[in-house]
N, C-alpha and C positions, 0 to 999 in steps of 0.2 A: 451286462449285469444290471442294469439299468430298465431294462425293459420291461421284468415283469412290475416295478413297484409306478413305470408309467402308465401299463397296460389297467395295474387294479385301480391308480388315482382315475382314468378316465372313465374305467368303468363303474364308479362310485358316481363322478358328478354327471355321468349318463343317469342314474338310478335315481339320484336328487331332484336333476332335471325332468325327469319323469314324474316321480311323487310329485311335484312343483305344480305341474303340466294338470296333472290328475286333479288335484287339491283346486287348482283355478277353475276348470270344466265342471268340475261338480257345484262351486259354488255357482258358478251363472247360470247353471240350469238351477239351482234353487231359486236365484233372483227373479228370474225367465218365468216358473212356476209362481213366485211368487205377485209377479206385474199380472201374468194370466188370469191369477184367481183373485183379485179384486181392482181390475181393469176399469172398471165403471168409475168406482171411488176414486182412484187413483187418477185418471183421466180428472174429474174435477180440482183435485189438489194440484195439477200439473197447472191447470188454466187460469188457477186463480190469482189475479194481481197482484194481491199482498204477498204470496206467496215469490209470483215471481220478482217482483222488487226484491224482496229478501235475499232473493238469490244472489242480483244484482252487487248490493249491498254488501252482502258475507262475502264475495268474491273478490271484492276492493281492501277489505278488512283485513281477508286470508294473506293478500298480498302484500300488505304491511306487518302482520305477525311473520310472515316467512322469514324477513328478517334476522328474526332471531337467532331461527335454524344457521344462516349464513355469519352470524358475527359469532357465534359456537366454534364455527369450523374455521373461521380465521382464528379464531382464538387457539386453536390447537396447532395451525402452521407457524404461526408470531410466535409461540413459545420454542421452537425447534428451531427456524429462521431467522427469527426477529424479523422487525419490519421490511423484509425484501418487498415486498408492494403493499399499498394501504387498503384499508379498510375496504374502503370504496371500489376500487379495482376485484379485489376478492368479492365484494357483495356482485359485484359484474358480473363475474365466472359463475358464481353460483346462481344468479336470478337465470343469464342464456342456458344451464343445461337446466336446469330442472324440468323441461319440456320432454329433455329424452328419457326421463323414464318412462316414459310411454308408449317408447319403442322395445319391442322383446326382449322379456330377458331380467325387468326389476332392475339390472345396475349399469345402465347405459348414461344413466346423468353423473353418474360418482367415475364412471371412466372418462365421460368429457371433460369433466371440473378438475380429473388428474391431469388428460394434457393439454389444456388451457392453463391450468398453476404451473405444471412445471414450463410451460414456453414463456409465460411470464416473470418466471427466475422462482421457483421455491424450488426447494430441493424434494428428491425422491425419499431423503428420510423423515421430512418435513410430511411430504403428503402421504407417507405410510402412517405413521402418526397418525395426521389427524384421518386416517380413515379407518384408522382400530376404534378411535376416541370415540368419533361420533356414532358408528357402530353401537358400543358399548352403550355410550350413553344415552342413547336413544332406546336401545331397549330397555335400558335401566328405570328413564324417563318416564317411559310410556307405561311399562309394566307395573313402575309401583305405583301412578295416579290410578290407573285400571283395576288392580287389587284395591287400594284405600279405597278408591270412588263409588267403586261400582259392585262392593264388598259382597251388598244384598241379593243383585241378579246373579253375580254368579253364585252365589251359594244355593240358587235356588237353581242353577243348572248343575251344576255338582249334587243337587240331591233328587234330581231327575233320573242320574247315572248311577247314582249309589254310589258316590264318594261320599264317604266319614271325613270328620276334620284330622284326624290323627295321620291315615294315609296324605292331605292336602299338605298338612306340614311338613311330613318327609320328605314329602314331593318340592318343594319349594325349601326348604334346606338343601336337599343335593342338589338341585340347579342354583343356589348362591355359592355351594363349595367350590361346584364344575365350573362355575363364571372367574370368580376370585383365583381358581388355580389355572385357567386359561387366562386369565388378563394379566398371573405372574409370570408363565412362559413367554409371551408375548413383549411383555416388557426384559426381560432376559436376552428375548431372540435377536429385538430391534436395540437393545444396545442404550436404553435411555435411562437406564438407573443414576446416570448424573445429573439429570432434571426430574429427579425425585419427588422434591417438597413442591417444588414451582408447577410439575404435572398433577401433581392430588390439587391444588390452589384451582388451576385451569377446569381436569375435571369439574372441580364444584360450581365453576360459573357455569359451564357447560352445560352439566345438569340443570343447573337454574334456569336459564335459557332455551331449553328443552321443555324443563316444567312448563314454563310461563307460554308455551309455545301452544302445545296441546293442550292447555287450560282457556288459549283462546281458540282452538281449534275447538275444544266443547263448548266455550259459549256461543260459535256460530253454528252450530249443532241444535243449542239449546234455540235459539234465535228463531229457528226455521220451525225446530216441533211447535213454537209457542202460536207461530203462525197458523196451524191445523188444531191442536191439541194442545191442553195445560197439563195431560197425566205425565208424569216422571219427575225427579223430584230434581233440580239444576247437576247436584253434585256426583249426580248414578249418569246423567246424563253424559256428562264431561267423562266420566269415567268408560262409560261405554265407547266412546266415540276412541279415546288414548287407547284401548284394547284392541277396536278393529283396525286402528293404525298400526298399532304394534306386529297384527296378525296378517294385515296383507302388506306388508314391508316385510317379514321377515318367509313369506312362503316366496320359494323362487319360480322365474317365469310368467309372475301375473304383473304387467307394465302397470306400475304407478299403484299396486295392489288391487287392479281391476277385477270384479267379480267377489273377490275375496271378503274386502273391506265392506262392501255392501249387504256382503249375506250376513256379514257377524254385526252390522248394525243392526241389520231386519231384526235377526231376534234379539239382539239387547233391546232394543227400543220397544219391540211386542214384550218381552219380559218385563218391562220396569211399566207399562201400563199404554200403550199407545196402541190403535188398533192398527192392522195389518197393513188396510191403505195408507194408512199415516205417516207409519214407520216405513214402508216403502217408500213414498214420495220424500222424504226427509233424505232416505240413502241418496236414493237418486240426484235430489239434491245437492248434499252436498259432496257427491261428483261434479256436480258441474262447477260448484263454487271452486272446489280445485284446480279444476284442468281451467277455467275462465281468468282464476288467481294467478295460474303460471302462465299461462298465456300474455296476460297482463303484464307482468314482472319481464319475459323476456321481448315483449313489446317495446315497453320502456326502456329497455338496454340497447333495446336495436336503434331506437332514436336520438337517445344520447351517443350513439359511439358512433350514427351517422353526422349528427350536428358537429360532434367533436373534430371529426375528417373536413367537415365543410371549413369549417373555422381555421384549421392548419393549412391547409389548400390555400384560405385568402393571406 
């Protein structure tokens, strides 16, 4: 009895996993195309000092806003557990996986950070929780800086398409119905309607921590354009950058948002005024500031939890 409704779930996230697949190859062949054709420029903004200091720089920065992301999501386990491990140990788990999303797949750091927490003592409804939370509020995060932010560019690719604002509204009313009537199932299914008021509290720092997250993640966006180029105005910028996170975190299959993230900067940043090479070297960019960011982050975990073993050893 069972069969056919495992036979159509597999054959659904076959079909995900494929648009996913699709979605990531087409953006790097736009990137691919887009390093192509203005190769020359591009090449000089890659070599240039100030440019790469920046990089430096914003990659040391990203890895202290990361942060944020990480005390979010203890905040969603501490609400369900209470303190079974602190802060600190949680910021552990999260700084060592966030490397693996890098590896296939988009959700291989949120599967290490689940059994790394739970071998640490959270529980499974603890880390169910917080992986609906941060879900949630990541897109929520991301989505409404990217709509307030970056209001301008996209309206100016909505009328590239021929979207009206009237269709625009419908369209973002039933995806706040479909989100609010999926986040009441969910809370139903998992059973936490007795951490009601104390969960809406959590959410909002959540959010705010989120906010604050991708608001520094656009100013080391802004940081790097300022470096090639003054066109784009800070607040479009910030906004663009929380949209192409938004959009390579939630397509599946592109590790870390690779390809993805990069091609929806290219054109937000050529839409809001940057030329082509610019906005490419910035994407590029601030690739590397990420992956050098988490690099970083589980660097430093790894030498702290060796120093820690040297220390109990004497």
């Amino acid at each position: 009895m069972q069969t056919a409704p495992s036979a159509k779930s597999s054959k659904l996230k076959s079909i995900v996993r494929f648009g996913g697949l699709a979605v990531s190859l087409a953006a790097l062949v736009f990137v691919g195309l887009a390093i192509h054709r203005s190769f020359g420029d591009l090449q000089q903004h890659l070599i240039s000092p100030l440019f790469l200091f920046s990089i430096l720089g914003c990659a040391v920065a990203y890895a202290a806003i990361l942060q944020l992301a990480g005390i979010a999501w203890y905040r969603f386990l501490a609400l369900v557990d209470g303190p079974s491990f602190g802060l600190g140990r949680a910021l552990a788990i999260f700084g060592r996986t966030q490397i693996y999303k890098y590896l296939p797949s988009n959700v291989m750091h949120m599967v290490g950070r689940f059994a790394l927490a739970r071998n640490a003592g959270a529980s499974n409804k603890a880390l169910a929780f917080a992986q609906i939370g941060e879900l949630s509020v990541v897109v929520l995060a991301a989505g409404a800086l990217g709509a307030l932010l970056a209001w301008p560019v996209f309206q100016d690719a909505y009328a590239r398409y021929s979207l009206d604002n009237p269709t625009l509204i419908a369209g973002l009313i039933t995806a706040g119905l479909l989100a609010f009537a999926i986040g009441a199932v969910l809370l139903f299914r998992f059973r936490i309607v007795g951490i009601g008021s104390r969960a809406l509290v959590v959410s909002a720092e959540a959010f705010l921590l989120y906010a604050l997250f991708f608001i520094g993640n656009g100013l080391l966006i802004v940081a790097l354009s300022r470096t090639l180029s003054d066109a784009g105005h800070v607040a479009e910028l910030i906004g663009i950058g929380a949209a192409a996170w938004l959009i390579g975190f939630i397509v599946p299959g592109a590790p870390g948002g690779l390809g993805v993230r990069e091609a929806v900067l290219i054109m937000g940043l050529t839409a809001a005024g940057l030329s082509a090479p610019s906005a490419t070297a910035v994407a590029l960019g601030n690739r590397l500031v990420t992956v050098l960011g988490d690099c970083l982050i589980a660097l430093v975990e790894l030498m702290l939890r060796r120093g820690e073993s040297a220390w109990i050893r004497k």
